[in-house]
C-alpha positions in Angstrom: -226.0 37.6 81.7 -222.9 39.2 80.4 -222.2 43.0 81.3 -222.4 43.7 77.3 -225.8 41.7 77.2 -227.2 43.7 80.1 -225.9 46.9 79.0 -228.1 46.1 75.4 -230.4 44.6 77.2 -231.4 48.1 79.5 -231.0 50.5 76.3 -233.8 48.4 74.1 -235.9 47.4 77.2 -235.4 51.3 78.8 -234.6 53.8 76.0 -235.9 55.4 72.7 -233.1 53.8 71.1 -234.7 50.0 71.9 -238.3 51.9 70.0 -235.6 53.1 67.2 -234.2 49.0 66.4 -237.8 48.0 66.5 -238.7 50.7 63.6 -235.5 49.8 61.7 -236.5 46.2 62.3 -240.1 46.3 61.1 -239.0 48.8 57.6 -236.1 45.7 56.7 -238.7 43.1 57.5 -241.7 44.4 55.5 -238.9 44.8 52.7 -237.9 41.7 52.6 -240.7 39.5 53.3 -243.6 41.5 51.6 -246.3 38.4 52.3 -244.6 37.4 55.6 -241.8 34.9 56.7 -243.8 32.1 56.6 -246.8 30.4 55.0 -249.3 30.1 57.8 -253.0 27.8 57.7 -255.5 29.3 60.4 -257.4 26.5 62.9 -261.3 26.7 62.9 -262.8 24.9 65.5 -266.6 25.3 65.9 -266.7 28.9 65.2 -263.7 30.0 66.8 -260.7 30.8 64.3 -257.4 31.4 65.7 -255.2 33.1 62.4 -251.0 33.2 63.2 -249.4 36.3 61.2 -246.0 36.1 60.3 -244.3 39.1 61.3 -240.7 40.9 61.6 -238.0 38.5 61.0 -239.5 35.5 62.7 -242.1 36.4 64.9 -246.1 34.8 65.0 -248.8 37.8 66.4 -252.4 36.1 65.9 -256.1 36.7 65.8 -258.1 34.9 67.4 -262.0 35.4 66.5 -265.8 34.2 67.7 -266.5 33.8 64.2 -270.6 34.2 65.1 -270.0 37.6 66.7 -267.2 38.4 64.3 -265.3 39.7 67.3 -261.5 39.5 67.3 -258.5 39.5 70.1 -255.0 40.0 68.8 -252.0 38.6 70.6 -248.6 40.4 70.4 -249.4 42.5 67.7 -245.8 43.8 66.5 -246.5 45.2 62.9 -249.8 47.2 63.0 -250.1 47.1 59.6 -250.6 43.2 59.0 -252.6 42.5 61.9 -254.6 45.6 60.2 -254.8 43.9 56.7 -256.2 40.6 58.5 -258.8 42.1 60.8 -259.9 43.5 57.1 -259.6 40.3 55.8 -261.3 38.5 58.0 -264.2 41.2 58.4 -263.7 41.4 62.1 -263.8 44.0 65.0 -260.8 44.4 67.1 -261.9 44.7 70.5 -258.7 43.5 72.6 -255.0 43.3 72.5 -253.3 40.6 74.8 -249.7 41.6 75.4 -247.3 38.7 76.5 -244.5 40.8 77.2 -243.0 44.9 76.9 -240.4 43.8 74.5 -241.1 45.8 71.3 -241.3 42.8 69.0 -244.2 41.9 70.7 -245.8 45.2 71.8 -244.7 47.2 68.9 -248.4 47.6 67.4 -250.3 48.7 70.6 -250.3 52.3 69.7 -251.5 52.3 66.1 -254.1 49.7 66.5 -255.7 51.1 69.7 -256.0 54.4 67.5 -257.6 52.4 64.9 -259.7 51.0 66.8 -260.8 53.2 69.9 -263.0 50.8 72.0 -259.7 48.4 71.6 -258.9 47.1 75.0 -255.2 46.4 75.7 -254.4 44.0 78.2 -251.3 42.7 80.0 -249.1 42.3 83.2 -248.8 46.0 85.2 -245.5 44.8 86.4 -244.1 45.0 82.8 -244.2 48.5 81.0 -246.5 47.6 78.3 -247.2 50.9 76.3 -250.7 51.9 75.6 -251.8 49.4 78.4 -255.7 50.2 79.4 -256.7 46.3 81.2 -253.9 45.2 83.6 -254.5 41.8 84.4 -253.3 39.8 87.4 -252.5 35.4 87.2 -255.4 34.1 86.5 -257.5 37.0 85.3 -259.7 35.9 82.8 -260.6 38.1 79.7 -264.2 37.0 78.1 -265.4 38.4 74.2 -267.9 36.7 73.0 -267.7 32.9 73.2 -263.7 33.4 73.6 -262.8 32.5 77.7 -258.9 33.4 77.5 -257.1 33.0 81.1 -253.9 34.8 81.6 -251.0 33.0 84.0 -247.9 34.9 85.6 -245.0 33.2 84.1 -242.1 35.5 84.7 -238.0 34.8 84.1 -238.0 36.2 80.9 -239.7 39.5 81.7 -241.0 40.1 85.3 -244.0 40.3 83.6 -244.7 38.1 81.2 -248.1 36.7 81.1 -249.1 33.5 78.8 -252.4 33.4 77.9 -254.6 30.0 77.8 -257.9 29.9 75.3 -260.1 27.6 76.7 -261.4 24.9 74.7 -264.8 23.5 76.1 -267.0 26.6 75.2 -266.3 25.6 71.5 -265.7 21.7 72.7 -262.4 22.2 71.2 -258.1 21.9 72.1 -257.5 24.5 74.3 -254.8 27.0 72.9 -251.3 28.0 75.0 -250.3 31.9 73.1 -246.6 31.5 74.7 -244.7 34.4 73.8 -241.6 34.2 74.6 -241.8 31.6 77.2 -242.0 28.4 75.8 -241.2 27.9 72.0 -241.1 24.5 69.6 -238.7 22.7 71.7 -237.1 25.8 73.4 -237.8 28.2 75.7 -237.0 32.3 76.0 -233.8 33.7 77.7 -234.0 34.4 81.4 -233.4 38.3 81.1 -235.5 39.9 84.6 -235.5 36.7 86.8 -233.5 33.7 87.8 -233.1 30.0 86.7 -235.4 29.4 89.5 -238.2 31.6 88.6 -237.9 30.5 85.1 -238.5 26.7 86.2 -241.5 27.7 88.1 -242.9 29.4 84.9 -242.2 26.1 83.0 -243.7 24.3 85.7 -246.7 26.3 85.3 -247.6 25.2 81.4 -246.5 21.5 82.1 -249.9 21.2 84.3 -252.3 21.7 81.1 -253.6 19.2 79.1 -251.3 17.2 76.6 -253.5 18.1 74.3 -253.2 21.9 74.7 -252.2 23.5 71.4 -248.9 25.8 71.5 -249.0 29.0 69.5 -245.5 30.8 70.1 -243.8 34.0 69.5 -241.7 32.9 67.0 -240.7 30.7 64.5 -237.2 28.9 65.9 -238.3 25.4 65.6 -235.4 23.8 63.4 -232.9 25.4 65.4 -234.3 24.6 68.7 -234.5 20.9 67.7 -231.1 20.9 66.2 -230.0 22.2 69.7 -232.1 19.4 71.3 -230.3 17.2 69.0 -226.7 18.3 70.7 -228.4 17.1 74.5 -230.6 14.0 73.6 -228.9 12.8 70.4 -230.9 9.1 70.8 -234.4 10.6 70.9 -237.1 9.2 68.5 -239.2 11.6 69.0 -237.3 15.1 68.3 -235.7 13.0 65.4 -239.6 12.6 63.7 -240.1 16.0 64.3 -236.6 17.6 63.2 -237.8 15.2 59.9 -241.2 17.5 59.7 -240.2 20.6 60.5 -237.7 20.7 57.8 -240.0 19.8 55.1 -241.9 22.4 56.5 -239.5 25.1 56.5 -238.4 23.8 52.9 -241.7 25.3 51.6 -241.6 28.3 54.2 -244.4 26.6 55.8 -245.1 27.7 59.7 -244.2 24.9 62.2 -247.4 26.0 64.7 -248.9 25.3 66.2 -246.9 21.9 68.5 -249.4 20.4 71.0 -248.1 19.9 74.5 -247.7 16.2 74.4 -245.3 16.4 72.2 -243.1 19.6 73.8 -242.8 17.0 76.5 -241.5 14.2 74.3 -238.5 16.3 72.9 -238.5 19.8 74.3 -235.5 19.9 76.8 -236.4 22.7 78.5 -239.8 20.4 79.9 -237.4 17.4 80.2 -235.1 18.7 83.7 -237.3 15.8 85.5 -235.5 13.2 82.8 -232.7 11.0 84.2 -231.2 11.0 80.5 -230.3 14.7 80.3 -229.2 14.8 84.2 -226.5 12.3 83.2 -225.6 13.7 80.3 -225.2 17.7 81.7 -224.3 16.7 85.4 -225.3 14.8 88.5 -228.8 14.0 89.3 -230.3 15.5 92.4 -229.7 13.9 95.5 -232.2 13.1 97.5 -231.3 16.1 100.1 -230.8 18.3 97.0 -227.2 18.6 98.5 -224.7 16.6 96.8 -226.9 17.1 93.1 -227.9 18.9 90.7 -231.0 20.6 91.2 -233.7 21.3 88.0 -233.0 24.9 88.3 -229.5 24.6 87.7 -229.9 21.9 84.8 -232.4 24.2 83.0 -229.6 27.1 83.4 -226.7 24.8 82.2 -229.4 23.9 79.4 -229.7 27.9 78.3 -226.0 28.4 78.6 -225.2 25.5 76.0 -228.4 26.7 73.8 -227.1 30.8 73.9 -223.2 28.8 72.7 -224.9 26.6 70.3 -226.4 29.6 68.4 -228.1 32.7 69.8 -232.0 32.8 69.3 
């Protein structure tokens, strides 16, 4: 990371002045998108509802509710006040927050809502400075409300901390559903700010061992550019072509691209595609088979994030 980048980087992760941009950044948002960025559709399967919320500039907090018990758990809750006007809406009870991360964008809303609503667990990684955090939770910790079975894995590199958090799906005989944060995104992944390319890659490694047909629910909403980007590094693939095709009919209406399943991140994602032989001979040498006279995944998924950060900065 560049000294100017790490010097922003410590004053909005460190400082009252990062709490200050978040502020300013939630006042312009609720400005100028009134009803949110995007136009989202919630997924009901077998009385379990999981409800994105457009929030900030670009960023997806969600509910996720046992519609039977009409208990509710919100993930990265940034603007209190429209995760508040859906819990009404829906005619839920908040009883847990799931943090991904520390980063204001995505904790912003702990405070307010754990006020609101006092038995309000809020969960997350110890390791990361999550404010109003009550429920630290360790990889693999599970978190149980109602019929809702939600497993939290360690997947550090772009916080030390960061946690994603996996809903499981056979309680409700259901997908399972993948709440990414900023890990893993429509075809993109999150900058590497407390960790290395390494760590990263491990993290990455981590979601590629769930099911295909895992759904992906992620912080934000950077699909078109992401598969413009993966565009740039697989120009000949079908796949990301179809979906560049649908996203931007989507995004023509303000429509939310979420949630991807993992099947298809796989088909067209680069960041999942270091194994591929077509982007090792199109960013450098293969691995060798000592790992000495190659390049290595880790260093192809960092030569991968410095062409993204060039190609536009998200």
């Amino acid at each position: 990371m560049k000294a100017v980048g790490l010097a922003w980087y410590s004053l909005y992760t460190r400082t009252w002045l990062g709490y200050l941009f978040y502020r300013q950044q939630l006042r312009r948002a609720r400005n100028r998108y009134p009803k949110g960025h995007s136009r989202t559709q919630p997924r009901l399967f077998n009385g379990v509802k999981v409800l994105p919320i457009p929030v900030l500039s670009d960023n997806y907090s969600y509910l996720i509710i046992d519609t039977h018990a009409r208990l509710a758990v919100a993930v990265d809750p940034s603007d209190p006040q429209a995760v508040q006007a859906s819990i009404e809406k829906e005619g839920v009870n908040l009883v847990a927050i799931l943090c991904t991360h520390k980063h204001w964008d995505h904790s912003g809303g702990n405070r307010d809502l754990s006020r609101w609503h006092q038995d309000c667990r809020v969960y997350g990684s110890p390791q990361d400075g999550i404010p109003y955090l009550t429920h630290p939770l360790c990889h693999q910790d599970v978190v149980s409300v109602g019929r809702l079975q939600i497993q939290a894995l360690a997947t550090p590199g772009h916080t030390q901390g960061h946690l994603v958090y996996l809903l499981d799906g056979e309680p409700y005989k259901g997908p399972s559903c993948l709440f990414s944060g900023d890990l893993l995104f429509l075809s993109g992944c999150g900058r590497t700010f407390e960790g290395t390319a390494e760590t990263m890659l491990s993290s990455l490694d981590t979601v590629l061992g769930l099911g295909d047909d895992t759904l992906l629910w992620p912080g934000h909403e950077y699909a078109e550019e992401n598969l413009g980007f993966a565009g740039v590094v697989e120009p000949e693939n079908l796949a990301r072509e179809r979906k560049m095709q649908w996203v931007q009919r989507q995004r023509m209406e303000r429509k939310s691209t979420c949630p991807s399943t993992l099947g298809e991140e796989r088909s067209y994602n680069p960041f999942l595609r270091t194994h591929c032989l077509v982007l090792q001979e199109a960013l450098g040498p293969g691995p060798g088979p000592t790992g000495d006279d190659g390049c290595s995944r880790a260093q192809l998924l960092e030569k991968l994030r410095q062409l993204k950060d060039l190609h536009k900065s998200k």
